[in-house]
N, C-alpha and C positions, 0 to 999 in steps of 0.2 A: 075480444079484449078483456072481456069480465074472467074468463078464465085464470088468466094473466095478473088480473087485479086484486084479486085474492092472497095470490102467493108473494105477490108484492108488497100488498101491506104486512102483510107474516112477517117479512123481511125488514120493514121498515120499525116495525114496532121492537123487533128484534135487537135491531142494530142499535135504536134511541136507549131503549131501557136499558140495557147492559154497556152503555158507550163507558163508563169506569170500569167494567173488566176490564173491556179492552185495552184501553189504555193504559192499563196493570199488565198486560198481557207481552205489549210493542214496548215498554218499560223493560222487561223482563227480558225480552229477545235482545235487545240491546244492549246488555248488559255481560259480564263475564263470557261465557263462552258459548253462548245461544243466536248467535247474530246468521247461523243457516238457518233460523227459523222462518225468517224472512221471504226466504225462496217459497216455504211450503202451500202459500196460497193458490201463485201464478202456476207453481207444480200440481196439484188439485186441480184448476181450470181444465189447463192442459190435459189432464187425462180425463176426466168429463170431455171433454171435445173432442177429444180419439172417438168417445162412443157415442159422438152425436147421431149418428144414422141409425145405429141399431137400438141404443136407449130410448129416445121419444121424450124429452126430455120436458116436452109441452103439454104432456101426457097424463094428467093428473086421476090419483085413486080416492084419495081423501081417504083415508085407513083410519080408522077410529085407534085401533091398537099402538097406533104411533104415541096419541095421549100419554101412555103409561111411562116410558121413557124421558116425555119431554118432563113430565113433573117431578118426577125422581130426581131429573139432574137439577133443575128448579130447586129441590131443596137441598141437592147437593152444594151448590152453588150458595145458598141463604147457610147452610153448616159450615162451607169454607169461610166464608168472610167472618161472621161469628166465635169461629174458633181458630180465627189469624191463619187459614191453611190453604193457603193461595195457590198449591197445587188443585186441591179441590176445586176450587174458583176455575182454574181452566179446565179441568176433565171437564165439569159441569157444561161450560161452553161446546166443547168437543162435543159430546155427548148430547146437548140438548141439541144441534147441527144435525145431527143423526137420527134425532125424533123428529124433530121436522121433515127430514126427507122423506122416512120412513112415514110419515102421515101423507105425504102428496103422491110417494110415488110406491106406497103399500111394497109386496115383498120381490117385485123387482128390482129396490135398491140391493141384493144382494150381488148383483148382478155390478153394482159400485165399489165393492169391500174392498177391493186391494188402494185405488184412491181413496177413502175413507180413512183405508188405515195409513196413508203418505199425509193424510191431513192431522193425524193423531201428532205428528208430530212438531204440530203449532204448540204444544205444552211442553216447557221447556222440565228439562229432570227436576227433581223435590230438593230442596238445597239440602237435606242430608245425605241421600243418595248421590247427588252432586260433589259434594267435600268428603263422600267416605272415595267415591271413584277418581277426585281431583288427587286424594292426599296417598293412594295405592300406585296410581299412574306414576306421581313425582317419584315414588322409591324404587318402582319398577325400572322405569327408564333412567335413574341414578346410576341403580347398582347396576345396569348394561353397560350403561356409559363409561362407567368405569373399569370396565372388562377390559372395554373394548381401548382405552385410553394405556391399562395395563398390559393388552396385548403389543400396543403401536410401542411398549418402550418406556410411558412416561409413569414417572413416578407420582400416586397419586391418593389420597386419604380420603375418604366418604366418611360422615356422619349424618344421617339422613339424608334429605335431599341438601344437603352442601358437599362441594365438592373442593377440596383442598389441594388444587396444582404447584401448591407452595410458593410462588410467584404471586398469583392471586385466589381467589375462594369464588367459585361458581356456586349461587342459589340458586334453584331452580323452584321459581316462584308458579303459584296457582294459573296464570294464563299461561305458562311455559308445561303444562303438566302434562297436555298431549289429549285434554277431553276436548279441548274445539277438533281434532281431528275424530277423534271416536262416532261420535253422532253424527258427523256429515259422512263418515264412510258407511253407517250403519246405512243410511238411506242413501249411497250409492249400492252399497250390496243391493238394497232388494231392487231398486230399478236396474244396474245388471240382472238379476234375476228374474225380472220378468221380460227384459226384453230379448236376452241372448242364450239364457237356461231352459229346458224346460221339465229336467229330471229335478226334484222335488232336492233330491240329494243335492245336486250340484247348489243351489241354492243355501243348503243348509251350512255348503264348504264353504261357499261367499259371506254369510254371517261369521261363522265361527272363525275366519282367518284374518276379522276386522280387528279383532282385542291386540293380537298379539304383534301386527303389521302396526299397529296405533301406537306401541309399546317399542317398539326395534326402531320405528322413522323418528320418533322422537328421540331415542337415545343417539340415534345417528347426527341429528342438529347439535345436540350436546356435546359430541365425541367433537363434532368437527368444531364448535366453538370452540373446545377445550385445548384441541391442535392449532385455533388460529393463537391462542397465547401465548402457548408453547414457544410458536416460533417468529413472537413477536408482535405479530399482528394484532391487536388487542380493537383496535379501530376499528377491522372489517367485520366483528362479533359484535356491534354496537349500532343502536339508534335503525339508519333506512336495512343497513347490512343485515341485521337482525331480523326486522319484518319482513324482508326479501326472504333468507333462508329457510322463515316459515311457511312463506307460500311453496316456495320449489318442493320442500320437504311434502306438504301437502298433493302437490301437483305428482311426486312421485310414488306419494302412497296412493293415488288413485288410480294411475297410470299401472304399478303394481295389481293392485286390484281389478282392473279390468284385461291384464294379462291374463290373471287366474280364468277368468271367467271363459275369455274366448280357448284357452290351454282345454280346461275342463268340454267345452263347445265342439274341440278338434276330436274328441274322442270318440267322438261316433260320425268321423268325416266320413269313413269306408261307411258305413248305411246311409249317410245325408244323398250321397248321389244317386243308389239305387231311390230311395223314396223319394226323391225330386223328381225322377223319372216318372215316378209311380205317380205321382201327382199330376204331373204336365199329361199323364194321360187322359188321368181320370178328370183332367180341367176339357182338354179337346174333347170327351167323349159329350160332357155336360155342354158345352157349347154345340154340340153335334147337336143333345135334344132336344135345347132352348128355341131351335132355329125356326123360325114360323109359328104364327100365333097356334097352330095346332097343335105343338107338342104339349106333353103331359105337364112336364118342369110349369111349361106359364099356366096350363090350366089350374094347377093349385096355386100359382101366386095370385091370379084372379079371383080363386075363391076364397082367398086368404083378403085379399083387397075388398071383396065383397063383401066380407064377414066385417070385415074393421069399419067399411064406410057403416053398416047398418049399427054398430054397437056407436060408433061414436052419433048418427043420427039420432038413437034411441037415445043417448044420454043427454043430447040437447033438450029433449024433452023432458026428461026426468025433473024434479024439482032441483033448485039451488040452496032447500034448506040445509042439508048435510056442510056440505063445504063452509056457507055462510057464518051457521052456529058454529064450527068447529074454527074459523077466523077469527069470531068474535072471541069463543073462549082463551083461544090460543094469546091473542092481543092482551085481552084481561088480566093474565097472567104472568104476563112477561111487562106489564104495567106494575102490578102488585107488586110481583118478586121485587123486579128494579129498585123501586121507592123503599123497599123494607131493606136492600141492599147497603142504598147510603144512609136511611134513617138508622136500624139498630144498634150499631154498633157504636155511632156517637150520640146518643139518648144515652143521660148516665143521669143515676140517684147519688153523687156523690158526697160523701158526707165531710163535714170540716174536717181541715187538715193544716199539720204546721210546715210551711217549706222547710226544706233540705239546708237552705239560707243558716236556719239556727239549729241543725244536728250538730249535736256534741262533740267538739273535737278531745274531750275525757270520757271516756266511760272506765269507768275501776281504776284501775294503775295504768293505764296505754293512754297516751297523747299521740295526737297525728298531726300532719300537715296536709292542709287541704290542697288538691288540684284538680285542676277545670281543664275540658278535655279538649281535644281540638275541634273545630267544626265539623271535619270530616267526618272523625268519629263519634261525634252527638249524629249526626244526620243517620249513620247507618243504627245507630243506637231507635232511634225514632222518638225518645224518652221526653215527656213533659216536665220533667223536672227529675234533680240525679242530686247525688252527693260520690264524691270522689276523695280519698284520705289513704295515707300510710298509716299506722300506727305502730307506736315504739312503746317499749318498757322497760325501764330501766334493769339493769343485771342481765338482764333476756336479750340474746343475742338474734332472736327472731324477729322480722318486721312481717306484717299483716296489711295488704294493701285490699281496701274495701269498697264496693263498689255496688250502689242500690239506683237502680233507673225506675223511675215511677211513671206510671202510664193512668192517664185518665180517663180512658177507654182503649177496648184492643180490637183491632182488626188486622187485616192485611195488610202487611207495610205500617203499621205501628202497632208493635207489640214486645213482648220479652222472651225472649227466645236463648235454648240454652246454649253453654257460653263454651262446652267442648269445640267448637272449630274455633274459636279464636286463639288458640295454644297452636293448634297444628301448623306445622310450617317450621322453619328457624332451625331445624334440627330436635327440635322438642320432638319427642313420644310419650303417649301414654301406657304406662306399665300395669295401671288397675285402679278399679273405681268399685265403690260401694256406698252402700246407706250406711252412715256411722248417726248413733242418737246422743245424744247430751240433753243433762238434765240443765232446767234454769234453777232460779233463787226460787220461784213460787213451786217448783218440784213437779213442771210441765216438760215431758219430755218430748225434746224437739230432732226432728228428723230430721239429716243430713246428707246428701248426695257429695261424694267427696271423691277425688279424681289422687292422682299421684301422677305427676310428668317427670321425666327426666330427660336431659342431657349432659351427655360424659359425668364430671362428677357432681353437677347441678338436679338437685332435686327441688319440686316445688309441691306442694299438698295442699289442692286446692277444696272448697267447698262452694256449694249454692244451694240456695231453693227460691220458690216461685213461692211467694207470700201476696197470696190473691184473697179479698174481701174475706180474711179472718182463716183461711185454711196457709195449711203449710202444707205444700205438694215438691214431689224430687221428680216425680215424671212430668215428662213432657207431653204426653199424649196425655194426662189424666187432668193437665193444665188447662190443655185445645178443649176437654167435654164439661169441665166447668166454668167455663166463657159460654161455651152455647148455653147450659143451664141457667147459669145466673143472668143471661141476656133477656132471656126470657121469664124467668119468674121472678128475678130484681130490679132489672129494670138497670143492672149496671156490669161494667166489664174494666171496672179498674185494675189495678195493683203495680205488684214490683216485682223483679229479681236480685234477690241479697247474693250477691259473688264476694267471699272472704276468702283468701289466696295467701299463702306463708310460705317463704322460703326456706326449706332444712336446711340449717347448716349442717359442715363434716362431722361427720362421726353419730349425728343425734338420730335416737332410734324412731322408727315411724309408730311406736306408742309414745314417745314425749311429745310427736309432732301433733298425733291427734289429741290428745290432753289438753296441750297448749292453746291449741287453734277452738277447739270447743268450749275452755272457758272464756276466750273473747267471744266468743259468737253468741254464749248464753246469756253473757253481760250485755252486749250489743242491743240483742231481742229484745229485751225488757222494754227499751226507750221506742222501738219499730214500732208500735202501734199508732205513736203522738202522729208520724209521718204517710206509714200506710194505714190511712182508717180500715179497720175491719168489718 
């Protein structure tokens, strides 16, 4: 039992100390299009218990070398929270999973790697990688759609993902974009592939034929919504008919896909018979030697059994200090981390500040109208306090709608995060983005991150930055390493994100636009400090 008891507590202190990953983690699965994450546990069991006879899974090495892994992700995991990167947060978990085993069961776990790697995919994708592959998938399977819609006859106009059957305009919104089907083919490929492939190649044809299979069944759901309007139908492309046609659709890319594999399987039918032959031989010949404790076959599994009882005897003997101290440690650890987990990131040196309540609805010549945003979108915002305004000018045919969410600490799941996916979709595209600089009144030149969207003859020129504890940053990445910094030597992880957004009107060149837009944002800045203390 003490063998037992060891690896139990590992597990226990494991599961207590980090229970808010997790729960950031089953949050995360459930959310958008991650809901096969859910399988990936009982699927891990499961192939652990395929190699329950051969593994030994009660077997313990205590590998000291395991150590170096599990503390890395440990700080992996203390850098994701710190610098709001919740992808980090779960490799961390992944990966410290894999230091642990790698300490109990030394470098037999490799001998795990293909479940290991079905369990990697309990981290659901990084929401940029996520919304770059959500918003490629929605145009991909668009402009098919529409092929395929102009092959069938119907007359039909695309602007991004909208689809204009003239009757009515099909969106093809973010859950409709065909990544819930991507990821769960990607790990049906490799499970076809390990249980029905066994040339490396054929394997590689099951991955590479999931992208574009993900891209064609999607457009397919599309096409055929688009023909139930056509001809009427508009009810059965709606509500249960809708969630139906995505399962089928699914069901038949899978179906599809394990055509390929068994197609790819039949190609070496003419050799499977002879080597099945060759096998049933070479089975009766080994049952031939097996037969009476005198053959050869049992004499080494005897001495193989002999060998094992004496090593596991010897280890009973052995001391308990290895495994014990290396419990202790391990526990320690995954205490520490835990508590520095929830404590850092909400420990703040925050200094006075004035609410948003009394920002300026004048700065220079522009008055605004304030608006308060919906719940929904505060909640995804995560924001402790925000100002919300249009601003006008008289003669100035441009409005500037402004938007500052302040954060009184940042972590995972409350933070400022930038604001390019919230355009995509709608038919909007982005056509280019740069650092544009403006001077203020005081003659501090201020760095701008400044995007340009378009639709048909709609242009927008938008700008942001991340004005954290007295810096002005345009990256995103350079935002995440001054969170972990100042977490650590200020003792604070507040700030904001300034998003000012102007509509072009026709005809005005995109040097009037950034002119325009940069002396309100200069004017603006001056008053940001009263709000975001530096």
């Amino acid at each position: 039992m003490m063998k037992l008891a060891l690896p139990g507590l590992i597990t226990t202190i494991f599961l207590l100390a980090f229970l808010p990953v997790f729960q950031k983690l089953v949050y995360r699965w459930g959310s958008g299009d991650n809901s096969y994450c859910y399988l990936i546990v009982p699927l891990f069991i499961y192939l652990c218990w395929e190699k329950r006879k051969t593994f030994e899974f009660g077997r313990f090495s205590w590998n000291l070398w395991g150590l170096i892994p599990v503390t890395l992700s440990v700080l992996m995991m203390v850098a994701g929270e710190l610098g709001s990167m919740e992808t980090l947060l779960f490799i961390g978990i992944w990966s410290c999973i894999v230091g642990v085993m790698l300490i109990l069961y030394g470098l037999r776990l490799r001998r795990l790697l293909f479940p290991l790697l079905i369990l990697a995919f309990i981290v659901p994708l990084p929401p940029f990688v996520n919304q770059m592959l959500t918003f490629n998938l929605k145009i991909a399977a668009s402009t098919l759609s529409v092929m395929m819609l102009r092959l069938a006859g119907v007359s039909v106009l695309q602007e991004g993902n909208i689809i204009d059957l003239g009757i009515t305009q099909l969106q093809m919104v973010d859950a409709c974009s065909g990544l819930r089907y991507f990821m769960p083919l990607i790990l049906m490929s490799l499970l076809l592939g390990l249980f029905f492939c066994r040339r490396f190649w054929q394997k590689a044809v099951l991955l590479v034929i999931v992208l574009p299979l993900s891209i064609a069944v999607n457009a397919l759901r599309v096409f055929a919504t688009g023909m139930l309007h056509v001809w009427g139908h508009s009810e059965l492309a709606e509500s249960f008919f809708h969630d139906l046609s995505g399962l089928v659709i699914f069901l038949l890319a899978g179906a599809i896909l394990f055509g390929f594999a068994m197609a790819m399987r039949g190609l070496r039918i003419g050799g499977i018979r002879e080597e099945v032959e060759a096998q049933s031989s070479k089975v009766k010949a080994q049952r031939g030697e097996l037969k009476g404790k005198g053959s050869r076959e049992g004499k080494k599994i005897r001495i193989l059994d002999d060998k094992k009882d004496r090593v596991e005897e010897s280890s009973k003997l052995q001391s308990l200090k290895r495994p014990v101290l290396i419990t202790v440690g391990l526990c320690l650890l995954f205490a520490v981390s835990g508590y520095a987990l929830q404590k850092f990131p909400s420990a703040t040196n925050l200094p006075a500040r004035k609410s948003f309540e009394s920002f300026p609805m004048t700065i220079g010549d522009w008055h605004a109208k304030r608006h308060f945003l919906s719940q929904e979108i505060l909640d995804s915002l995560w924001a402790d306090d925000y100002v919300s305004a249009t601003y006008y000018k008289e003669k100035l045919p441009n409005t500037i709608n402004l938007l500052i969410p302040f954060y009184e600490y940042q972590g995972t799941r409350h933070t400022a995060h930038a604001p390019q996916s919230c355009m995509l979709g709608g038919g909007w595209a982005m056509i280019g983005s740069q650092e544009h600089v403006v001077k203020t009144s005081s003659g501090t030149a201020l760095t701008l991150m400044t995007t340009i969207w378009e639709k048909g003859d709609m242009r927008i020129l938008g700008s942001y930055f991340f004005f954290q504890r007295g810096r002005v940053i345009t990256s995103p990445w350079m935002n995440k390493y001054w969170l972990m910094v100042d977490a650590f030597t200020r003792r604070r992880t507040d700030g904001a994100l300034v998003r000012a957004e102007m509509t072009l009107v026709p005809g005005q060149s995109m040097e009037a636009g950034y002119e325009v837009l940069g002396k309100f944002v200069s004017k603006m800045y001056e008053v940001l400090p009263e709000y975001v203390p530096e």
